[in-house]
N, C-alpha and C positions, 0 to 999 in steps of 0.2 A: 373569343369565348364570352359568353353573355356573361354578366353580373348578375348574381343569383342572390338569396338573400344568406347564405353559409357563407359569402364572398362579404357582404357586409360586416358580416357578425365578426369575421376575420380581420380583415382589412383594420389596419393600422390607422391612428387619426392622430394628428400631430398632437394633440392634449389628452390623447390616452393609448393605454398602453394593451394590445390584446392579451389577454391568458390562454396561450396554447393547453394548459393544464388541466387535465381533469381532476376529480376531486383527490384522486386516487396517485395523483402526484403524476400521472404517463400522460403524451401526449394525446391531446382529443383524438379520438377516430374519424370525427367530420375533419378538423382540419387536416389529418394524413389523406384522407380522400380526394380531400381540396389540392391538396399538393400534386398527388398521385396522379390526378386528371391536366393538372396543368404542365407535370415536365409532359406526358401523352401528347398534350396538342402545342408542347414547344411554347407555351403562353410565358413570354418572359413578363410581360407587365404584372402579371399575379405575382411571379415569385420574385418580381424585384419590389414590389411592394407589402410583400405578405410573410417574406423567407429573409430576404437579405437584409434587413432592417431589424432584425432577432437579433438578442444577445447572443455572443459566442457561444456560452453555454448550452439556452436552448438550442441552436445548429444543429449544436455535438449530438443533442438527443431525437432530435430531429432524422440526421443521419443512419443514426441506429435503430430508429424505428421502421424508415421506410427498405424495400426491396432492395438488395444488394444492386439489384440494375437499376433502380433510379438514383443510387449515392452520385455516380459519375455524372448522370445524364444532368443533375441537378448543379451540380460543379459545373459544367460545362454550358448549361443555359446562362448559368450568373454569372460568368465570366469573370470581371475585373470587378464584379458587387460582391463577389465570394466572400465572405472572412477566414482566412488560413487558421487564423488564431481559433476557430472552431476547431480544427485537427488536435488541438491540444483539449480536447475534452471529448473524445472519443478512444480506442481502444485500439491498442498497436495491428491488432490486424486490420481493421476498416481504415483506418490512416496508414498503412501501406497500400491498400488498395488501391487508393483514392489518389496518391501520391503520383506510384507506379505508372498511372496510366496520363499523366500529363507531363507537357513537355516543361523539358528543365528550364525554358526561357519563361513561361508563366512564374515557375516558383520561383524563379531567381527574383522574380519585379515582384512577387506576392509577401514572401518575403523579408524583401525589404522596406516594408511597410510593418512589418512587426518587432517590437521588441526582442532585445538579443535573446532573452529568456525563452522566451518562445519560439525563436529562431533554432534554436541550438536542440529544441525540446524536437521540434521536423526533421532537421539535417542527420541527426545522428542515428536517425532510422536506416538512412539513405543508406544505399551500395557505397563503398568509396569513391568510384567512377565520377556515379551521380553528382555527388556532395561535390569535389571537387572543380567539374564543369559549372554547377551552380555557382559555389563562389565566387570562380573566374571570372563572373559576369557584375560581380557587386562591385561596389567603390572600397578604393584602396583602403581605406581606413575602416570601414564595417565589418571587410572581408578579415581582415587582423584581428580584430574582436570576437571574427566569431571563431575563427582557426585558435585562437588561444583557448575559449573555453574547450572546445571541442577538445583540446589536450589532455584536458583533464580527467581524470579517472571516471568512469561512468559511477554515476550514483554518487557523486561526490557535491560538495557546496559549490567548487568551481566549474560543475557543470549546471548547479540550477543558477547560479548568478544571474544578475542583470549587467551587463556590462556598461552602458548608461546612468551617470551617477553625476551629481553637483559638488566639485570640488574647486575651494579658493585657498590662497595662500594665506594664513596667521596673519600676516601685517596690512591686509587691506581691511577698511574699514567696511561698517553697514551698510552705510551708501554706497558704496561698490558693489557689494556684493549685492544688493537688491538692483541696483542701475544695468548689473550685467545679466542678472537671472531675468530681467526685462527684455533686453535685447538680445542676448543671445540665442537664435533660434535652436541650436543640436544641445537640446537638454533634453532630457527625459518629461514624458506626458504629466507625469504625479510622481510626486517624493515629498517625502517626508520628514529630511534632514539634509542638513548639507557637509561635506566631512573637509576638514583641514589636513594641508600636505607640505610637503618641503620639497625646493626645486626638484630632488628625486623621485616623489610622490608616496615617499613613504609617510604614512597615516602619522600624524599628530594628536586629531582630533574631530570632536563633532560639533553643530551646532543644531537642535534643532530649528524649524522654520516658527514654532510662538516665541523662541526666545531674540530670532532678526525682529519679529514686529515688534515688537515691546522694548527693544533699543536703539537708544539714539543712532542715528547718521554717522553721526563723525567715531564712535567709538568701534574701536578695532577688534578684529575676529577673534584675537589669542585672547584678549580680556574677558569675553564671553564664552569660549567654546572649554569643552568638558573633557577629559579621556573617552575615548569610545568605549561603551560598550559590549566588553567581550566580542573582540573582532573577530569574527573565521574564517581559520587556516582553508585556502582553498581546495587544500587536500583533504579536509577533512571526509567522516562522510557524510552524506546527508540526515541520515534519523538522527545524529550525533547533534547536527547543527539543528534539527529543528526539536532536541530534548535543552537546547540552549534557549532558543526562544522561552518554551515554557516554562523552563525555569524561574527566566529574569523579566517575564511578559515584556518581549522584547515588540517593536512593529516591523526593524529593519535593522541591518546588522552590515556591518562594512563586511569584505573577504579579501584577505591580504595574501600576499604568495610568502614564498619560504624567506625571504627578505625585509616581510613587512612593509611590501608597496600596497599600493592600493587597486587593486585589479578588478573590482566588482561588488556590487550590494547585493545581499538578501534580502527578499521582502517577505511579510508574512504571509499573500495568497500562494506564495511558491512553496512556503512552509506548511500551508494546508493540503497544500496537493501530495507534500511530500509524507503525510502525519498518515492521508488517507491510502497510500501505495502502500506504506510497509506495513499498515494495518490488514488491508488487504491482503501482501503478501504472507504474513504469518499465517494467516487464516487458510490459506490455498496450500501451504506448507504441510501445517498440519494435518492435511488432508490426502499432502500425496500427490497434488494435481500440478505442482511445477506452475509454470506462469501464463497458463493455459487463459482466453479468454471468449467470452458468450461467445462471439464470433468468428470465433476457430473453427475448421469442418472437421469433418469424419476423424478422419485421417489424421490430421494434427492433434486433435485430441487424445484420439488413443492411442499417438505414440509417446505424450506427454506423461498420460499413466502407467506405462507398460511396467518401467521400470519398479517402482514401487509394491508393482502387484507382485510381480515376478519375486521380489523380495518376502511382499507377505506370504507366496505361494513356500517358499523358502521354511519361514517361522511357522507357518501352521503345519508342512511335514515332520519338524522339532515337536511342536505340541503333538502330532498325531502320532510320533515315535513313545512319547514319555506314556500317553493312553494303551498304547503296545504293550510295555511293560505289564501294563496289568490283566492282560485278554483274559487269562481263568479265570480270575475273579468276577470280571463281568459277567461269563459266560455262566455263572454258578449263581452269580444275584443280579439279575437284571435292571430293580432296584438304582444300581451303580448307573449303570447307561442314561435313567433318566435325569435324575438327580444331578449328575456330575457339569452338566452346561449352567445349570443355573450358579455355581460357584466362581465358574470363570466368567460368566457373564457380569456379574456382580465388582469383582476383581476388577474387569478390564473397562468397566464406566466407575468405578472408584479411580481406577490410576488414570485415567483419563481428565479425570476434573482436578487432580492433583496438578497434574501433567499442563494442563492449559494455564494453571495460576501461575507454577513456575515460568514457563516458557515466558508470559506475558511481562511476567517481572524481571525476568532478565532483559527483555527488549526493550523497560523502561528503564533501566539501572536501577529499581527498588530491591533485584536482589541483588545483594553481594559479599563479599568475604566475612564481610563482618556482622551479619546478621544470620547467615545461613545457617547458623548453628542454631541458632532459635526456634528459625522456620524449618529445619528439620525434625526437631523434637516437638513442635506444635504438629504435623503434620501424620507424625507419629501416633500421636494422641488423639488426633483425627482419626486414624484406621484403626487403633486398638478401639476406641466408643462405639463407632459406627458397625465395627464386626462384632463386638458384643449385644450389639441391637440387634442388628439383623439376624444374629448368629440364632437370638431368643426364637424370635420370629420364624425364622427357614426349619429350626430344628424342631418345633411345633408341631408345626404344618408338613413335614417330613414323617412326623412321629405319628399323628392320625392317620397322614394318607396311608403310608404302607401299612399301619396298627405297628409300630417296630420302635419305641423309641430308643432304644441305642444305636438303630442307624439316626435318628434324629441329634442326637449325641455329637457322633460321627463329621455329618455334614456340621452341626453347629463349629465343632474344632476346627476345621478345614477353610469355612467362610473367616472367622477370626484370623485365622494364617495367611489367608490368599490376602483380606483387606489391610491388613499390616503391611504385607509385600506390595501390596500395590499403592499404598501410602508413599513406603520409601522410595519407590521405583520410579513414581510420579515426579519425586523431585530430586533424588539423587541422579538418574540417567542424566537429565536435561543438563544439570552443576556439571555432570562429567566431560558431555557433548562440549558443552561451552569453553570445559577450560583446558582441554585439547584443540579447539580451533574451529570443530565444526558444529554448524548452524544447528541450534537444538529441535528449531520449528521444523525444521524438513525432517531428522530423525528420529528424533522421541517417541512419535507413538508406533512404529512398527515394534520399536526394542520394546515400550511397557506393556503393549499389549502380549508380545513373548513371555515376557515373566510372569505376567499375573496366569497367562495362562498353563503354562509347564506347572507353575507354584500352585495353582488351583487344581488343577488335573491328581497332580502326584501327592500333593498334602490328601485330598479327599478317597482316592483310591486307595494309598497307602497305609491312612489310619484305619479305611475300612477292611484294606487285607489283614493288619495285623490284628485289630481286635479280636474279627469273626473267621481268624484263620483260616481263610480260605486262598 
């Protein structure tokens, strides 16, 4: 393949570093081009010099950008220059794809070149079968480490651990400890502290690594090292452990099993990862969409939403029964028909914005027992203000349109009622969801957009039947 001058501009130089990036934060379009031409004519020298020398990250997005048939084709040119640790920044369906179609003796050696973190983050994608065969293939003592996380509850601290961790016994000195973290090759690439144990290995303590430099040699680790802090329970679950980090602007965190040994560290890029999934997931929740991803097809995706719909399909024949109630009156003031969506409209992006504040505060612990009284009656006083504003407003503009202002009247009563109702609905559903068990992000908004709507429908209809006795 000739060297072009987009091959230059690409092309990597040991004292600098290319920018895949357009301004716009996505990958350039010349260099996808560039890519895209080279798996075509099999040119490994471009992409072992232009692709496999990327940060994991750019990979991942690398991966995502190009044709579902160059992900493979692209893996499969770089062979053993691939970085796996890419698969961890890409999206559970392009990482089973990619996975799937190679053989279990690649990933088994692939790897085993990555941290157990990241190990554990691949395999538990895998079929069992898979996973299994792969391991069988690892050295006896990785293969243990990873089969132990892999025990652990999904979504849990002792599944994001790093099972690689620097631990010395209380009675050896500085010089030990620095003379061994020298020589000893099977330590971890980067850490950040080194944690104190007893022949059992149950956690003592920590040390971090400015306070080795800045002591003498001869003085011993229990003199220097600190209680840890706030170690996690490997059961825990993960948003739990990474609301721990921010708490106590932790960088890394021991994980101890139900004995209090030492089984594994948290580090904080795992806690970012994990900060940005459950933010993610709330957000996907709330929406209904389950854990659907860009590169899901057809098919997966709408069978991810079906249910949900089917549910709203559900509540809106409930709203459309309570509108039922009122058919003569519609039929007598038409009036009604037009007016009547703007109430529930209103109602159901009021409790909606209630609704997202609660939810969000409970998935940080800002809400709870002992404040929710507060934030109830603030919330409160949110919908009675805001339906008295608006109530001004709609029943105005109700009152010229039709020349009628006691329908303007009417509707203004009815918006006050709905934005009350969808005040408390906003945030009591969600308390209620929560303190029965289940996850308030997934169900919250079908149940408040039901109330605000039945409460909008039958307040605005209702006061208009009875005023204008119809």
């Amino acid at each position: 393949m000739t060297t072009t001058d987009g091959d230059d501009r690409i092309r990597r130089r040991d004292d600098e570093e290319a920018d895949i990036y357009d301004e716009d934060g996505n990958v350039r379009g010349d260099f996808l081009a560039l890519v895209g031409a080279a798996i075509a004519d099999r040119d490994t020298l471009f992409l072992r010099g232009n692709v496999a020398r990327l940060h994991e990250s750019e990979i991942g997005d690398l991966l995502e950008s190009i044709q579902p048939d160059q992900r493979l084709a692209l893996v499969r040119l770089l062979g053993e220059d691939f970085d796996m640790t890419a698969l961890t920044e890409v999206d559970e369906a392009i990482r089973r794809e990619i996975v799937d179609q190679m053989p279990n003796e690649q990933i088994a050696a692939a790897i085993g070149e990555l941290d157990s973190d990241d190990a554990v983050y691949i395999l538990e994608d895998l079929d069992k079968e898979d996973r299994e065969e792969i391991l069988a293939q690892m050295p006896f003592t990785e293969r243990v480490r990873l089969r132990r996380a892999l025990d652990y509850p999904e979504s849990s601290a002792g599944r994001r651990m790093q099972t690689e961790f620097v631990a010395v016994p209380p009675f050896w000195t500085v010089g030990q400890t620095i003379d061994y973290m020298r020589d000893e090759e099977d330590l971890p690439y980067s850490f950040s502290q080194i944690f104190v144990i007893d022949p059992t290995f149950k956690l003592l303590g920590a040390v971090d690594l400015d306070q080795i430099l800045r002591t003498k040699r001869q003085t011993k680790i229990e003199q220097i090292m600190r209680e840890t802090n706030h170690p996690v329970p490997a059961e825990m679950d993960q948003e739990e452990a990474a609301q721990l980090f921010e708490q106590y602007d932790l960088l890394s965190a021991a994980v101890v099993d139900e004995n209090g040994r030492l089984v594994g560290v948290l580090t904080i890029d795992d806690v970012v990862d994990v900060i940005h999934e459950e933010a993610d997931e709330d957000i996907k929740r709330l929406g209904g969409v389950g854990d659907e991803e860009l590169s899901d097809n057809v098919i997966s995706t709408a069978r991810s939403r079906f249910l949900w719909l089917l549910i709203n399909l559900g509540t809106a024949m409930l709203s459309a029964s309570v509108i039922g109630l009122f058919d003569a009156s519609i039929e007598k003031m038409i009036a009604l028909a037009v007016l009547m969506p703007i109430v529930a409209s209103m109602g159901g992006n009021a409790g909606t914005q209630t609704m997202t504040v609660t939810v969000r505060a409970l998935a940080t612990r800002d809400l709870d027992i002992y404040n929710a009284g507060r934030i109830i009656r603030r919330e409160a006083g949110v919908g009675i203000l805001n339906g008295a504003v608006f109530a001004t407003i709609m029943g105005a503009i109700a009152g010229i349109w039709f020349n009628d202002y006691q329908l303007g009247g009417v509707i203004a009563a009815a918006m006050i009622i709905n934005l009350m109702a969808a005040a408390l609905a906003g945030i009591l559903l969600p308390l209620l969801l929560d303190k029965v068990g289940a996850d308030p992000a997934i169900a919250s908004s079908v149940f408040v957009t039901t109330v605000t709507d039945c409460t909008g429908f039958f307040a605005f209809l209702g006061i208009a039947t009875w005023w204008f006795g119809i």
